[in-house]
C-alpha positions in Angstrom: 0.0 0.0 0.0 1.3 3.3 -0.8 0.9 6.7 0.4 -1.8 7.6 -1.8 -3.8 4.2 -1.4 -3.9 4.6 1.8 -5.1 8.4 1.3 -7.7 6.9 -0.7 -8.7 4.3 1.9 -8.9 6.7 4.7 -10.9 9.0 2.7 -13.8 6.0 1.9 -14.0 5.2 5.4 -14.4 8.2 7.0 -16.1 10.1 4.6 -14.0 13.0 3.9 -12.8 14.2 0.1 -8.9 13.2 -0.5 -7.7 16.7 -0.2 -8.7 16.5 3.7 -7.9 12.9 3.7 -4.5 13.8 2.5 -4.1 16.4 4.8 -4.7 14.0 8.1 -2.2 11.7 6.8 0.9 14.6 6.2 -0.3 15.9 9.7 -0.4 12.6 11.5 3.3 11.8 9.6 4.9 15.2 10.6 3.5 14.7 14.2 5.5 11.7 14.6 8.6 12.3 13.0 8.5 15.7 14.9 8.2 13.4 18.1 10.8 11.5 17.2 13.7 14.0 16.3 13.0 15.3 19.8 13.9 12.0 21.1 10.3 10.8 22.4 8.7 7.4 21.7 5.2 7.6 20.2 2.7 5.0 21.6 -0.3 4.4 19.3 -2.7 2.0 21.2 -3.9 -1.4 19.4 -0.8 -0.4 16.8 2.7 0.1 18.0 5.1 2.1 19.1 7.6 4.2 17.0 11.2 4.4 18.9 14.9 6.2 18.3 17.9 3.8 18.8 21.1 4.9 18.7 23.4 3.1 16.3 27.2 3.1 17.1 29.8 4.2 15.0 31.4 0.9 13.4 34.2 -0.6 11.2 33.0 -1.8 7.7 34.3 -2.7 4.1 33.6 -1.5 0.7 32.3 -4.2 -1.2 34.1 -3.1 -4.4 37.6 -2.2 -3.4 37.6 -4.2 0.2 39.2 -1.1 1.7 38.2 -0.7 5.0 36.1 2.0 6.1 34.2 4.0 8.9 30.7 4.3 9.5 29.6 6.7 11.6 27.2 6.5 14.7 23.7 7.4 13.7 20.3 7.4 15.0 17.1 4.8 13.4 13.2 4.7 13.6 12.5 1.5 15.2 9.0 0.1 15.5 7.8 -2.5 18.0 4.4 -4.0 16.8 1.2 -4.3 19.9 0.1 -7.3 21.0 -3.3 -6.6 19.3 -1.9 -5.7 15.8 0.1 -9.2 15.9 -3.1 -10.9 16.7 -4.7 -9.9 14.2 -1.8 -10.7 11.6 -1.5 -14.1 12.5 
């Protein structure tokens, strides 16, 4: 599903015209990746939980030349599915 299907999806089960539908989604995105960047965990009941993990910096290899190289420490969007969402997956 992409961005727009699910647009589309959220506009035929609530009723509202794409261009609001749309909106909701970009709003709902931007809240959480707001969230995030300020380092807080957002909890969305009967869905998940979006986290920030810290990655440390590390030792790797180009795959081309085999020269060794350094990758730096960085930070990732984790997500941890609830116990509801599972159940209903499997």
């Amino acid at each position: 599903m992409t961005k727009n299907d699910l647009i589309s999806s959220i506009a035929t089960s609530t009723g509202l015209d794409r261009k609001d539908a749309g909106r909701a989604v970009e709003g709902m995105l931007a809240a959480i990746t707001d969230a995030l960047k300020d380092g807080a965990e957002v909890r969305l009941a009967g869905f998940g939980t979006f986290t920030v993990s810290e990655r440390a910096a590390s030792k790797g290899r180009d795959p081309r030349t085999g020269e060794a190289i350094d990758i730096s420490a960085s930070k990732q969007a984790k997500f941890r599915p609830s116990k509801a969402l599972k159940d209903a997956l499997n």
